[in-house]
ROLOTOR-942868 format. One line per field, with one value per residue: z, x, y of N, C-alpha, C in turn; residue number from 0. Coordinates in pm, whole numbers. Layout:
N
nup = [Z; ...]
neast = [X; ...]
nnorth = [Y; ...]
caup = [Z; ...]
caeast = [X; ...]
canorth = [Y; ...]
cup = [Z; ...]
ceast = [X; ...]
cnorth = [Y; ...]
n = [NUM; ...]
This chain:
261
nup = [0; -23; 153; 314; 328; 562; 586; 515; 289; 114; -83; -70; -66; -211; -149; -81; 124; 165; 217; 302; 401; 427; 562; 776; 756; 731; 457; 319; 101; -261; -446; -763; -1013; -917; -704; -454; -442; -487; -590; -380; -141; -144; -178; 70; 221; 166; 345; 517; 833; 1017; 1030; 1201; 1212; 893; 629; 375; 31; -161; -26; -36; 37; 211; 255; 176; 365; 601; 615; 676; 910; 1017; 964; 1132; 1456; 1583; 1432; 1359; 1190; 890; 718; 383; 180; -68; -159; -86; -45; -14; 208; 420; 443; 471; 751; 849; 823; 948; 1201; 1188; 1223; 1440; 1419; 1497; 1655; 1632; 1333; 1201; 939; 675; 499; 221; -78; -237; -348; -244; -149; 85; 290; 336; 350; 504; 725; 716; 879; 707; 762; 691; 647; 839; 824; 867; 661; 316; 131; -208; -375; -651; -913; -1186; -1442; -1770; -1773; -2024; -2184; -2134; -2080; -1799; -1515; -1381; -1134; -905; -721; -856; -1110; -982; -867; -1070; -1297; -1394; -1394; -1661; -1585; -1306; -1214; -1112; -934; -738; -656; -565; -322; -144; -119; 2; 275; 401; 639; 717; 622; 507; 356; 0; -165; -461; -622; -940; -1264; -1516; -1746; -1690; -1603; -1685; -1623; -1370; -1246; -1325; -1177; -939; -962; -956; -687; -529; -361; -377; -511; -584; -789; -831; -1018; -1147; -1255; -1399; -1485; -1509; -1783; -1910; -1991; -1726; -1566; -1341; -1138; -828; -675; -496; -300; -142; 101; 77; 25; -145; -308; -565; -804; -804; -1002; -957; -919; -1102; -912; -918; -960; -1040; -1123; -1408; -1472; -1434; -1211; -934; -648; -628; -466; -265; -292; -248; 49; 129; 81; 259; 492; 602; 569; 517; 240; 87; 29]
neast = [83; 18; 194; 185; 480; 611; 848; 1061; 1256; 1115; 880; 552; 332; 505; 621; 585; 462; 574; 550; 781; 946; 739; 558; 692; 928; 867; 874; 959; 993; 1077; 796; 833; 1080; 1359; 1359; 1377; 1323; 1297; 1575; 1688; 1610; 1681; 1992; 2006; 1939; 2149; 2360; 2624; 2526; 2684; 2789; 2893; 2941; 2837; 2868; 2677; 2737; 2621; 2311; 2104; 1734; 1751; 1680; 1864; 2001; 1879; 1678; 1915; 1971; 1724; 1715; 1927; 2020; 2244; 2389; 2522; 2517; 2627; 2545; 2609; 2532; 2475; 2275; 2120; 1784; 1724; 1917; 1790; 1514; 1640; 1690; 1473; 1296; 1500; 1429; 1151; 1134; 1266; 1527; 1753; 1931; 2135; 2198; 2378; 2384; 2540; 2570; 2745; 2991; 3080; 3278; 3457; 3806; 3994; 4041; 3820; 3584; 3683; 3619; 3329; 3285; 3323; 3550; 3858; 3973; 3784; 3505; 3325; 3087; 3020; 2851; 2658; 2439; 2492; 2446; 2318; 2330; 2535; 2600; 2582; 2485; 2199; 1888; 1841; 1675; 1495; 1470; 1751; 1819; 1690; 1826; 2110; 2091; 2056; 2202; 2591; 2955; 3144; 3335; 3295; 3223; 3421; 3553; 3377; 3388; 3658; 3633; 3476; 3642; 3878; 3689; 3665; 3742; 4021; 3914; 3681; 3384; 3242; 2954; 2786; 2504; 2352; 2348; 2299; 2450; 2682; 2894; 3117; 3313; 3214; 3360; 3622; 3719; 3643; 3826; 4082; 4100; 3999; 3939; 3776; 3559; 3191; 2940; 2580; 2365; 2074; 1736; 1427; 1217; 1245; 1307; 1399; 1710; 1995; 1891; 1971; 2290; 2392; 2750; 2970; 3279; 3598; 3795; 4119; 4175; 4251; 4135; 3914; 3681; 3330; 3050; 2715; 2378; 2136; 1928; 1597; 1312; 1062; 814; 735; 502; 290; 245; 329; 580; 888; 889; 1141; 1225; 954; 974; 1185; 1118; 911; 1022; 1085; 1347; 1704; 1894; 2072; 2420]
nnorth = [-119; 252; 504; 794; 1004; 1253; 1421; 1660; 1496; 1333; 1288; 1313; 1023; 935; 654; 304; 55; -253; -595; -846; -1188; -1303; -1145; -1049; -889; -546; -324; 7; 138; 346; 418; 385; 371; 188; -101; -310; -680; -1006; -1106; -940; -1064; -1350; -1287; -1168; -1434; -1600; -1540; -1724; -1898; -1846; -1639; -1346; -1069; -856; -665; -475; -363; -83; -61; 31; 61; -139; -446; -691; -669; -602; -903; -1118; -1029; -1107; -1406; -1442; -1446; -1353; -1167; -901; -586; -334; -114; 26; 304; 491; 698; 968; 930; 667; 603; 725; 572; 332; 362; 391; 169; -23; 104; 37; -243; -299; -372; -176; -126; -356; -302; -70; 239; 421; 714; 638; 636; 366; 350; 544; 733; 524; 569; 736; 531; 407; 588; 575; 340; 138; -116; -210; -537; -634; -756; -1024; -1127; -1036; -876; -739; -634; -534; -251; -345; -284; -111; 223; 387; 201; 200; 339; 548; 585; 837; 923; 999; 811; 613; 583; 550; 335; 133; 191; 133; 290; 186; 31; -41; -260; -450; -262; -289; -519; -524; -320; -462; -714; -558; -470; -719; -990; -1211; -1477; -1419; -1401; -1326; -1222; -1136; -1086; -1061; -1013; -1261; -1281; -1113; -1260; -1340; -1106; -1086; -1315; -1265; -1047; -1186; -1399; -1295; -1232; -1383; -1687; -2057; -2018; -2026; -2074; -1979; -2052; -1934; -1921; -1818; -2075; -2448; -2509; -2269; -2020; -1938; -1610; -1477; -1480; -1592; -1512; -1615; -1598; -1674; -1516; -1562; -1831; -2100; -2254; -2467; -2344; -2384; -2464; -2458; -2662; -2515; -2308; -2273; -2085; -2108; -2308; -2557; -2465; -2203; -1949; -1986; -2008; -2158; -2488; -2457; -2187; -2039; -2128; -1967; -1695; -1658; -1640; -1910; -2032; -2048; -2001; -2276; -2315]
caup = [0; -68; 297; 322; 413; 611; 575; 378; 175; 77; -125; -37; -144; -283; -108; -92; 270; 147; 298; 273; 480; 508; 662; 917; 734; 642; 433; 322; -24; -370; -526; -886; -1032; -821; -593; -392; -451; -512; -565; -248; -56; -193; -145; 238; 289; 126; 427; 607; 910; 1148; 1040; 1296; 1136; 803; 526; 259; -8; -244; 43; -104; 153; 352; 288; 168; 485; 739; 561; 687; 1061; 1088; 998; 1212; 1592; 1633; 1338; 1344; 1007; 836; 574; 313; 88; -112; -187; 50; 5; 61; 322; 511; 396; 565; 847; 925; 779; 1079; 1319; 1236; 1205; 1548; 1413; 1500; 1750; 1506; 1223; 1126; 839; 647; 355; 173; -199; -161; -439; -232; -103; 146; 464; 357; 346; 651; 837; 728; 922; 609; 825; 636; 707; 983; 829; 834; 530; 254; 1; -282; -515; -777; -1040; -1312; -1608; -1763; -1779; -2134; -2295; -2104; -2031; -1717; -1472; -1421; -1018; -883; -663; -903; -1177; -893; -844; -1180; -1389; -1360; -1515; -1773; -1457; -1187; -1084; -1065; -799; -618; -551; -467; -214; -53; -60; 142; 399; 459; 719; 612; 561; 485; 215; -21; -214; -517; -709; -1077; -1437; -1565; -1863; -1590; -1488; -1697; -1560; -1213; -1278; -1379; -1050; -817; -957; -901; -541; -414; -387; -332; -617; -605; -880; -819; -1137; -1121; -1352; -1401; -1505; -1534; -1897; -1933; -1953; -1628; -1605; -1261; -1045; -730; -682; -362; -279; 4; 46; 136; 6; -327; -339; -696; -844; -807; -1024; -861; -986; -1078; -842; -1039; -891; -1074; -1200; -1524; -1551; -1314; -1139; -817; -661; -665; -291; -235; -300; -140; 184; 134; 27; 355; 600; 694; 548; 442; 117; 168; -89]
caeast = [0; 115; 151; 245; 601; 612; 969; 1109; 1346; 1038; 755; 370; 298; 594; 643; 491; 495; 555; 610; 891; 943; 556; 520; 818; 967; 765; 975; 932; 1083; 1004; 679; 860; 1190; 1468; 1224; 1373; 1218; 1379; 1741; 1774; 1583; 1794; 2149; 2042; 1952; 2241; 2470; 2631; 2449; 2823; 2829; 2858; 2977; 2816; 2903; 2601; 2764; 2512; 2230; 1954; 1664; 1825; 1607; 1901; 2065; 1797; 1714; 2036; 1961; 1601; 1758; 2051; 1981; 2376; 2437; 2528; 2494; 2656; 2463; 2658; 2451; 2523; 2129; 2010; 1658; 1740; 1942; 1669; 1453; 1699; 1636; 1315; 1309; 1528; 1342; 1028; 1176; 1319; 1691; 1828; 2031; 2191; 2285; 2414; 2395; 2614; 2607; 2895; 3016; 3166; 3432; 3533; 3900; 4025; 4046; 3701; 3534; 3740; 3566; 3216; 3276; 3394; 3635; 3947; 3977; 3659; 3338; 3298; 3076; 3028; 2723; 2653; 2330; 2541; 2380; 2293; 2391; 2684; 2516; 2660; 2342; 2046; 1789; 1814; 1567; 1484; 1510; 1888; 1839; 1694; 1975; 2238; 2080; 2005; 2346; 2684; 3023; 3128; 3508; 3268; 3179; 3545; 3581; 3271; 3448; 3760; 3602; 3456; 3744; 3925; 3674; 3668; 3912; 4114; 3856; 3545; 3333; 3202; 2878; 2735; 2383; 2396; 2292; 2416; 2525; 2783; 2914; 3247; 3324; 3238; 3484; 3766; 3702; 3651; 3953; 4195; 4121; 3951; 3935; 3685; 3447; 3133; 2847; 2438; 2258; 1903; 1667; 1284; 1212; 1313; 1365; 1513; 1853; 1981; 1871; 2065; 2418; 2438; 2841; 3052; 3411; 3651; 3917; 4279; 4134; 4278; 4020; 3894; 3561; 3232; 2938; 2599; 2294; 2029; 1790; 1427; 1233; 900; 769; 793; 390; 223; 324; 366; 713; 908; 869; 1246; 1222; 867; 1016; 1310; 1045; 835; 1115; 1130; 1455; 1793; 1961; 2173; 2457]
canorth = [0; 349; 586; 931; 1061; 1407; 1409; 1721; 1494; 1242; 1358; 1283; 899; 844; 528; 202; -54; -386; -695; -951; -1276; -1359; -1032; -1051; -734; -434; -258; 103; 148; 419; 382; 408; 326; 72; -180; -446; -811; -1150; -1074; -875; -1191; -1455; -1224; -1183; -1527; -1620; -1542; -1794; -1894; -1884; -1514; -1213; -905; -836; -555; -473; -250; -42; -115; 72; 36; -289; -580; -848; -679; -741; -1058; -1129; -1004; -1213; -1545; -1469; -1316; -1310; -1124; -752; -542; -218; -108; 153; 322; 660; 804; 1028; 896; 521; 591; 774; 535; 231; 469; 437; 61; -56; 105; 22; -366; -361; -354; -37; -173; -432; -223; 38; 277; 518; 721; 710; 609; 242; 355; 655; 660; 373; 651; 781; 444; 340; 693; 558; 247; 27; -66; -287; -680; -682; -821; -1207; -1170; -898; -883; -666; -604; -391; -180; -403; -219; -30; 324; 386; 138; 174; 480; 562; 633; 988; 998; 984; 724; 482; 596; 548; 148; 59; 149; 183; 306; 28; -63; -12; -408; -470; -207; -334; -667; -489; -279; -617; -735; -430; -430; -846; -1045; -1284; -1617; -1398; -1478; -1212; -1264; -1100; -1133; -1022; -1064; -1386; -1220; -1027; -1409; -1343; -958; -1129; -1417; -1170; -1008; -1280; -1492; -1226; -1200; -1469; -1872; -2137; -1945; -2091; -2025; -2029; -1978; -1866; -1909; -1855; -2193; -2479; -2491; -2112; -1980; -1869; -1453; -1404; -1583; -1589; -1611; -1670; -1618; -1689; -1428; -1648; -1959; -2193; -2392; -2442; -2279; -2473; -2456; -2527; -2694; -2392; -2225; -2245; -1926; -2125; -2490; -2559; -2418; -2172; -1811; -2025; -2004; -2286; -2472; -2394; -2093; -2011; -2163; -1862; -1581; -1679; -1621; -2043; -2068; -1999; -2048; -2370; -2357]
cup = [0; 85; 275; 415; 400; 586; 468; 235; 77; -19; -78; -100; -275; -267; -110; 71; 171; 264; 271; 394; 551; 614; 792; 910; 671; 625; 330; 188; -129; -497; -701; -904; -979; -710; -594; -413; -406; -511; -422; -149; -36; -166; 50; 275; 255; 241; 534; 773; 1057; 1123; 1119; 1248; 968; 712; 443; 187; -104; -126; 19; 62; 223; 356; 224; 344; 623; 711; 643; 856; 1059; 1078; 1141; 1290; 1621; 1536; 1361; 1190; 971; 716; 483; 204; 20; -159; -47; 74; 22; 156; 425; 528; 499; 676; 913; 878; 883; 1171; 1317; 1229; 1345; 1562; 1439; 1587; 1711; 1391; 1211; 1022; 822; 495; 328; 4; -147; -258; -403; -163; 26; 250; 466; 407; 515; 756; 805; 768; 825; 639; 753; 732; 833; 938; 778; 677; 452; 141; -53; -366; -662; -899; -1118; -1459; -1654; -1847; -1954; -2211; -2252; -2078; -1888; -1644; -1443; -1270; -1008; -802; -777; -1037; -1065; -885; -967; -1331; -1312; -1451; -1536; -1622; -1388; -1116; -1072; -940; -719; -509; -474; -339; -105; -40; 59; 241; 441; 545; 636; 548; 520; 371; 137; -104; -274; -549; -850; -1230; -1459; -1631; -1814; -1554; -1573; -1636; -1417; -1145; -1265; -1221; -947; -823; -911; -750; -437; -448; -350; -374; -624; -686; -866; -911; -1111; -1230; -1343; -1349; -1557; -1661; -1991; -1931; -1828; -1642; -1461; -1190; -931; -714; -534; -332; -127; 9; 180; 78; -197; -424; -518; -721; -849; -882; -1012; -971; -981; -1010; -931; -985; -909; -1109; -1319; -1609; -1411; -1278; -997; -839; -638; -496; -253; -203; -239; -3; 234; 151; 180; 485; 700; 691; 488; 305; 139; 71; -47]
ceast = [87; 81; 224; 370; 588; 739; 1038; 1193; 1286; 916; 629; 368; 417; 694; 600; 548; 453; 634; 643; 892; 838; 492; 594; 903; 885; 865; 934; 1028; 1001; 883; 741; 965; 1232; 1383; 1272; 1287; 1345; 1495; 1803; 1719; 1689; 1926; 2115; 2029; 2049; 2329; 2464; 2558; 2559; 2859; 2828; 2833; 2929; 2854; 2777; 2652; 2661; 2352; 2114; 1828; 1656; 1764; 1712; 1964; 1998; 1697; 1769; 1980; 1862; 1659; 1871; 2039; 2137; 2445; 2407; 2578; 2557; 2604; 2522; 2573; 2498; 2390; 2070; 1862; 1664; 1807; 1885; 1539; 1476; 1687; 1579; 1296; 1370; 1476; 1233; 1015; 1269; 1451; 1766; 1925; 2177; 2274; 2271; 2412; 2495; 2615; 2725; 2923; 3136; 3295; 3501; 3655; 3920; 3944; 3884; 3573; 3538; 3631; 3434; 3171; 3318; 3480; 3713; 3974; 3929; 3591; 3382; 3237; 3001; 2940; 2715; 2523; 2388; 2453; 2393; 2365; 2473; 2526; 2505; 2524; 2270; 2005; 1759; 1728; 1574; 1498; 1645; 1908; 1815; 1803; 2090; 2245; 2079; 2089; 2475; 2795; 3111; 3259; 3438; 3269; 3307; 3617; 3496; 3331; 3577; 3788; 3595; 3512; 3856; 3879; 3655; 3777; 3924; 4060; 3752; 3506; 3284; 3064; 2764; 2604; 2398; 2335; 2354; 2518; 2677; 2864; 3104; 3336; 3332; 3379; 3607; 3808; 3745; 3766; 4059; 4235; 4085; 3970; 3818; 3511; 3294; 2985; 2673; 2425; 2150; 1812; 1519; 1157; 1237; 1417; 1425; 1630; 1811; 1960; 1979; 2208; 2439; 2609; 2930; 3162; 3484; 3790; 4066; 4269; 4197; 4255; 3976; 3728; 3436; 3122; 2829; 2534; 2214; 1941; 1671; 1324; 1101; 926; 777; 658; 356; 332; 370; 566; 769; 926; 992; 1251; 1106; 944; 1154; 1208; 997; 916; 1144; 1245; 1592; 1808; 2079; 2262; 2583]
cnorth = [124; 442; 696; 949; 1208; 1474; 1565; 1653; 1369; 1281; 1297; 1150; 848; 724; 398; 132; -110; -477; -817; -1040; -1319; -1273; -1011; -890; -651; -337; -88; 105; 231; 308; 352; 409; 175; 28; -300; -593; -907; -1180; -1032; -996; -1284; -1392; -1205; -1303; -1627; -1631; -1644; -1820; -1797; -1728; -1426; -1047; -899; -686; -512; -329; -207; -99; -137; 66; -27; -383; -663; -815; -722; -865; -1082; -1160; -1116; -1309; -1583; -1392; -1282; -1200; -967; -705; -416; -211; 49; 137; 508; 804; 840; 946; 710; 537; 668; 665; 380; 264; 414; 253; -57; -54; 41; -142; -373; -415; -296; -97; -272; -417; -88; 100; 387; 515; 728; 609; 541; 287; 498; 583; 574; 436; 703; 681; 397; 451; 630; 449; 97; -11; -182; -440; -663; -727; -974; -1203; -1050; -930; -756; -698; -500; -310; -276; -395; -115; 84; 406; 311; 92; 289; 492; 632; 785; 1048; 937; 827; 551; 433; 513; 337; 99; 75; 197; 267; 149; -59; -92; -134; -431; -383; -224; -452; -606; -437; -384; -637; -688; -443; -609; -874; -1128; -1397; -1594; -1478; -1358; -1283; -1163; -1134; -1020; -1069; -1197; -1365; -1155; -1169; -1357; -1202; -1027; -1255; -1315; -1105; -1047; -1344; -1436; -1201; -1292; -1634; -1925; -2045; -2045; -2012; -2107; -1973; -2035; -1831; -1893; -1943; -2261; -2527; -2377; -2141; -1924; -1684; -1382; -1508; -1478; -1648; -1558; -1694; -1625; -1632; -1554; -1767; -1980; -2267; -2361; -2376; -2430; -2413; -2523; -2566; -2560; -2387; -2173; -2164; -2015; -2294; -2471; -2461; -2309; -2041; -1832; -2006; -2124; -2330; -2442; -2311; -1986; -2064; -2037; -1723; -1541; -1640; -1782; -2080; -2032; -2068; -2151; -2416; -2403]
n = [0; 1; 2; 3; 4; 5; 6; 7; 8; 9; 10; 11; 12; 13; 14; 15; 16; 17; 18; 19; 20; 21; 22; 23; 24; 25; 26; 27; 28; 29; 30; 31; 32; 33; 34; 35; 36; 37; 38; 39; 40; 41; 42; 43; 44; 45; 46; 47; 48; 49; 50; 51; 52; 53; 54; 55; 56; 57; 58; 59; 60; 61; 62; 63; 64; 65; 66; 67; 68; 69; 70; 71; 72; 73; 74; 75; 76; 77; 78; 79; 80; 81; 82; 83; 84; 85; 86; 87; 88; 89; 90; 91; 92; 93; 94; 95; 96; 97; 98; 99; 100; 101; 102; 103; 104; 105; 106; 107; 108; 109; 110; 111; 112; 113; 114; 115; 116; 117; 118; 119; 120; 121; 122; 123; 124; 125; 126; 127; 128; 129; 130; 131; 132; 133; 134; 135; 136; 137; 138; 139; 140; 141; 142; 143; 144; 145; 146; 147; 148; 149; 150; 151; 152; 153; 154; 155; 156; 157; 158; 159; 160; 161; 162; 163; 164; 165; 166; 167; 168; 169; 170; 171; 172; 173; 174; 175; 176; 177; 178; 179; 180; 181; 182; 183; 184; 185; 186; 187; 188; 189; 190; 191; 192; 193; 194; 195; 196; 197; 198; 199; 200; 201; 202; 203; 204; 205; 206; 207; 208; 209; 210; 211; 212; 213; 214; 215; 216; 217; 218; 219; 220; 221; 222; 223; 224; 225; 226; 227; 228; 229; 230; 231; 232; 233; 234; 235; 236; 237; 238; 239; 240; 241; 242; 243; 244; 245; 246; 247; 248; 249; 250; 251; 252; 253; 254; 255; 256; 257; 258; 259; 260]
């Protein structure tokens, strides 16, 4: 449903409350443009269970990040984000989710320098485990949206995912894990990335159904590690007929379960 923000830096109904994890999170996100779903589910319940310290870079309004928190009561969160109105937005999204205590937010641009990153709590080899939703698309050949925030989520510049992982990398310790979600089409760019820095690569592709190409990869690195690259069996969002979700994947949507890869 759509509710009024009083807020000077919000406009009148330009929000929507929805609700994620079978109604466990009510999350506060823009009526129009960049809108959280499925990707940001699946990337928070993605994180290891044995995790404490989490990272979410590009946060946007924080549902893979408190994802993240509901499965896991031990789990503390930093959520960097660089749009004023999502990170007002993560704000009020925490609180009214009974996280505030948990995580943290900060604006700040994950590709600013080390010391700046480091001042906005990005703090170098601390987080157990480090997730990313990156902009999608190189900004260069698509039409971008027309507010800043949903521009800012929804392209990038053409280097940029290679400094996303690097960041992750910077602010991980030494056995973290880092863990993207992404176009498929992005799987060799993410490769290039991940190989250079990390080990024990492991690849979820995500498809529709079950007779599609995959459309997104979930992929998974372990910074110190030599281990070799794994590619998973695919994650089927649907059945082969029907708008149902697939029971896997309903059992993730619902808040009963993690992602067990």
């Amino acid at each position: 449903m759509s509710v009024d923000q009083h807020d000077a830096n919000v406009k009148p109904q330009s929000v929507t409350l929805d609700a994620f994890l079978g109604g466990e999170l009510q999350i506060l996100q823009p009526k129009n443009g960049f809108r959280a779903g499925v990707d940001s589910v699946l990337l928070g319940a993605a994180v290891h269970r044995n995790s404490k310290r989490l990272l979410e870079l590009g946060a946007g309004v924080g549902v893979a990040a408190l994802t993240a928190l509901k499965h896991n009561i031990d789990l503390t969160a930093h959520l960097a984000e660089i749009s004023d109105e999502a990170v007002q937005l993560c704000h009020q999204n925490t609180a009214h989710n009974n996280l505030s205590e948990r995580a943290q937010i900060a604006q700040v641009d994950i590709l600013a320098s080390g010391p700046d990153r480091a001042e906005a709590g990005m703090t170098p080899d601390h987080f157990d485990t480090v997730i990313a939703n990156p902009p999608y698309f190189d900004n260069k050949s698509v039409s971008m949206p027309k507010d800043q925030y949903g521009a800012q989520a929804h392209a990038h510049a053409k280097d940029c995912l290679d400094k996303w992982v690097k960041a992750a990398v910077s602010a991980a310790h030494a056995t973290a894990e880092i863990i993207f979600v992404h176009r498929a089409e992005a799987i060799n760019d993410l490769l290039r990335a991940y190989d250079k820095r990390l080990g024990d690569i492991t690849i979820l592709p995500i498809m529709s159904r079950p007779d599609q190409p995959a459309s997104r990869v979930l992929i998974r690195g372990r910074k110190g590690s030599k281990a070799p690259t794994t590619m998973l069996s695919p994650l089927h969002l649907h059945g082969a007929e029907g708008r149902e979700s697939s029971p896997k994947v309903e059992r993730i949507l619902q808040g009963h379960d993690c992602l067990h890869w």
